[in-house]
C-alpha positions in Angstrom: -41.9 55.5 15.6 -40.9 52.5 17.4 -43.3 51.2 20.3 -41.6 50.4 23.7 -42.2 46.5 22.8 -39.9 46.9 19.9 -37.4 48.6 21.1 -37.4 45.6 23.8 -36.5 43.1 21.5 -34.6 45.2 19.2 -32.4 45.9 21.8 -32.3 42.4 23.1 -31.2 41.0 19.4 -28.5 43.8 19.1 -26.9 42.7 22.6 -26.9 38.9 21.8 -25.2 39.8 18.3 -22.5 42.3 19.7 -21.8 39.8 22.8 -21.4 36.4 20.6 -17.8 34.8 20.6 -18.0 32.7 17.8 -16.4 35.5 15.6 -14.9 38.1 17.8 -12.9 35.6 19.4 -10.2 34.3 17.1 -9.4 31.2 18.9 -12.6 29.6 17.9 -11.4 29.3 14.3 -9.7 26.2 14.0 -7.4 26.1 11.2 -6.1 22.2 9.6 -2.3 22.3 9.4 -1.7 21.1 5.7 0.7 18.0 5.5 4.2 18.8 4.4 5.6 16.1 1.9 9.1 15.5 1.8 11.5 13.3 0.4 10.1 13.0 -2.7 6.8 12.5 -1.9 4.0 14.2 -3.4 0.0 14.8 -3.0 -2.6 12.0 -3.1 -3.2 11.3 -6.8 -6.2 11.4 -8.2 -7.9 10.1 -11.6 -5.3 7.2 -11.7 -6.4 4.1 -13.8 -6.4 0.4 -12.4 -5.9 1.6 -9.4 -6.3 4.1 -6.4 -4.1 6.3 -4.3 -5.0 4.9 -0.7 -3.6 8.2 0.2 -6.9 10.1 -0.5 -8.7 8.1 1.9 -6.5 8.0 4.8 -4.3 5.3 3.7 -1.0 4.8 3.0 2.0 2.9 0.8 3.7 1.3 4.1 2.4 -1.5 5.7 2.6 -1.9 9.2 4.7 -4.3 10.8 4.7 -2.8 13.8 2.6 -0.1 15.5 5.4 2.6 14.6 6.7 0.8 11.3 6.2 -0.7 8.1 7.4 -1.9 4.8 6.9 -0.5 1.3 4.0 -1.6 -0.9 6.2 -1.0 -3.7 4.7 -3.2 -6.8 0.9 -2.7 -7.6 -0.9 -5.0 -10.1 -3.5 -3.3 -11.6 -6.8 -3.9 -12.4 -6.2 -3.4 -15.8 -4.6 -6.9 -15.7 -5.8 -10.2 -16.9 -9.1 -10.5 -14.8 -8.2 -14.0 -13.5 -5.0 -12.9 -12.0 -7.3 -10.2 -9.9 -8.9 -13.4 -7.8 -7.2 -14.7 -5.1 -6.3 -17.7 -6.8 -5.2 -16.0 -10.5 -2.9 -14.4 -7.8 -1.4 -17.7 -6.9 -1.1 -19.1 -9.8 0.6 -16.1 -11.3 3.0 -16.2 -8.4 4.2 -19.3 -9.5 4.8 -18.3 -12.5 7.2 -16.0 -11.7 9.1 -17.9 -9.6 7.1 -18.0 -6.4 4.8 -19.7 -4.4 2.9 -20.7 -1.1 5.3 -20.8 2.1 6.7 -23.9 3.2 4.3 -27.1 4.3 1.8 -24.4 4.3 3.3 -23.1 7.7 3.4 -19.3 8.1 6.7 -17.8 9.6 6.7 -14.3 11.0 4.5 -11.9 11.8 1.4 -11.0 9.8 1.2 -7.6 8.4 -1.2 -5.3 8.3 -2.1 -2.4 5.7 -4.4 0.3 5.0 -5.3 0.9 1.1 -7.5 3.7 1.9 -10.7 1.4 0.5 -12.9 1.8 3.8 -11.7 -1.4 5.1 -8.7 0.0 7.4 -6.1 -2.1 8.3 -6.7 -5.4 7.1 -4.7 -8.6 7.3 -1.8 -9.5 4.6 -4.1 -12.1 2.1 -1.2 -14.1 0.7 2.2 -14.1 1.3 5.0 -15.9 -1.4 8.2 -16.7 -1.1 10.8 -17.6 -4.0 10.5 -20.8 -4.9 14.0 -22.4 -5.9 12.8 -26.2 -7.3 9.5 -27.9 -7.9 9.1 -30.1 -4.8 9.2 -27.8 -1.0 11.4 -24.9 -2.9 9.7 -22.2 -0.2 11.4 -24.0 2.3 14.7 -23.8 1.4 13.4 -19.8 1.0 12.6 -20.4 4.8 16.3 -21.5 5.5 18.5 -19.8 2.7 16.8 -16.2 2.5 15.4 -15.3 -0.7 12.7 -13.2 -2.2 9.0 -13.5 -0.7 5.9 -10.9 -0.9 2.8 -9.7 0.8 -0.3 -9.0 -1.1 -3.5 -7.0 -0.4 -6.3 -6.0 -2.4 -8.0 -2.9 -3.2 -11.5 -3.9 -2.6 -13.9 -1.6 0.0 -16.5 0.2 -0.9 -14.7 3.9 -1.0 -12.0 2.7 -3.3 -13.0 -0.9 -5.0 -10.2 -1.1 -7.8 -9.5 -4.4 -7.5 -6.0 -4.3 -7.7 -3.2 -6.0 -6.2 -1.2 -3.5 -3.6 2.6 -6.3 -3.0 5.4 -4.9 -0.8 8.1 -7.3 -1.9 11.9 -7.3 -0.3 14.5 -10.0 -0.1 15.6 -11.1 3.4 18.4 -12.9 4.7 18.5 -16.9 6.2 16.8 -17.9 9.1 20.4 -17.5 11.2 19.6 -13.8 10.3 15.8 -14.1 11.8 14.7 -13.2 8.1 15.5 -9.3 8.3 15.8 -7.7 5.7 19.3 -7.3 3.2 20.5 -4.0 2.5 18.8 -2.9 -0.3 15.8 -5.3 0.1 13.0 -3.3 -0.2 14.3 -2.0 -3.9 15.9 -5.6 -4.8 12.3 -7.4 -4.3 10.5 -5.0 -5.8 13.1 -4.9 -9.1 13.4 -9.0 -9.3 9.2 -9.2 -9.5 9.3 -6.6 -12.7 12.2 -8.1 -14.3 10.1 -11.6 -14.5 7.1 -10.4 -15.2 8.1 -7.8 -18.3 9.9 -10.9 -20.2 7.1 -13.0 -19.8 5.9 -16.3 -17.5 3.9 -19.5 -17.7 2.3 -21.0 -15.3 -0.1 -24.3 -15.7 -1.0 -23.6 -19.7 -1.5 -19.8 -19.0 0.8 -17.4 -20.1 1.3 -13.9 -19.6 3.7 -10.8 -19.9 3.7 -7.4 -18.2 4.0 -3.8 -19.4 5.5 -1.7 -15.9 4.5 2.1 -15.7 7.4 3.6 -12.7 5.7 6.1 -10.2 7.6 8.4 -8.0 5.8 10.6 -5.6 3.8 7.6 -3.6 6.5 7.2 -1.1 8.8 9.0 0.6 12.6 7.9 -0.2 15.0 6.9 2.5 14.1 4.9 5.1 11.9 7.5 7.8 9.3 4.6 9.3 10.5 2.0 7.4 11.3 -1.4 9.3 14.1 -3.0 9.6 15.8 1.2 9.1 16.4 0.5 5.4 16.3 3.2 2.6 14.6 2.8 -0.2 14.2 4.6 -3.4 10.9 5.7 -3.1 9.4 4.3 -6.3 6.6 1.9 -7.0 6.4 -0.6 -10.2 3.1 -0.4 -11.5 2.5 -3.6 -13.6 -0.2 -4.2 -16.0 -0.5 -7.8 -16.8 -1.8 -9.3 -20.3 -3.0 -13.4 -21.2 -1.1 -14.0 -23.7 
């Protein structure tokens, strides 16, 4: 038989239990919304190889050019690659080998992009930008004038995801008359003209090399929702592999 102090705090624990809100009132279960992918996009990939999806860490395959906008990283060099091409100055000097190089009198022109490779460094300055260089002696800078090809590079390198590759969004842009803005078709057109020179093989100061490219769909969206400059794209990313030859 129960004593009058238990059935004190007997009934004093039932009360507190029957009067809690936490699961008789529905509204404090909070539910995430899952992301809808469209356009082709897919889920963050996992278990890729010489590289990372930034998408699993709260990245993402646009840069940002503006706060609302951004351009696709649409060529990544993975870490698979020659290991000097995975420095910062392998990265030049591979540049020039396919047809690229530093920008004019060592002047920068535009505006500095950010991006986010989901590597626990958020957004994080551009580290190199190229631009087609026509002849050996100031070629950028008739890129500058004429319009050409030119690309922005990042690397993969935070703690959370330190692949070590090389994320590029590449386009090809009109003549300074046009304020550089991009062509129709840019986006795509950078991206193929990088792939084409790099799968039939470059030289570059005694080095040589040649790429293999894997195609990935699924990264990006395709069209051109928060892309700069309101230009579709295809949606695909080159993922290049590069070998010393």
């Amino acid at each position: 038989m129960l004593t009058p102090l238990l059935l004190g705090v007997w009934s004093t624990l039932t009360f507190q239990v029957l009067s809690s809100p936490v699961l008789s009132d529905p509204e404090q279960i909070i539910i995430s919304p899952k992301r809808e992918y469209e356009n082709g996009e897919l889920p963050p990939v996992e278990h890729t190889v010489g590289w990372i999806d930034p998408r699993l860490h709260g990245g993402r395959l646009l840069d940002y050019t503006t706060t609302r906008l951004g351009e696709p990283l649409n060529v990544i060099i993975s870490a698979q690659s020659d290991p000097f091409i995975l420095t910062e100055v392998g990265l030049h000097m591979y540049a020039k080998s396919i047809g690229f190089s530093e920008e004019c009198l060592g002047l920068h022109y535009g505006n500095i992009h950010d991006a986010d490779l989901g590597d626990g460094l958020g957004r994080k300055a551009e580290q190199f930008l190229a631009r087609q260089h026509y002849f050996p002696v100031m070629g950028t800078c008739w890129e500058s004038v004429r319009g050409g090809h030119h690309f922005r590079a990042w690397r993969q390198n935070g703690t959370v995801a330190n692949s070590g590759a090389w994320f590029i969004g590449a386009s090809r842009e009109k003549d300074s008359s046009k304020n550089h803005q991009i062509v129709p078709d840019g986006y795509n057109l950078g991206r193929d003209y990088i792939v084409e020179q790099a799968i039939v093989g470059t030289h570059w100061n005694g080095m040589w090399w040649k790429a293999q490219v894997e195609w990935r769909s699924g990264l990006l969206q395709r069209g051109n929702r928060g892309v700069n400059h309101d230009i579709e794209q295809d949606g695909r990313v080159a993922i290049l592999t590069v070998f010393r030859l």
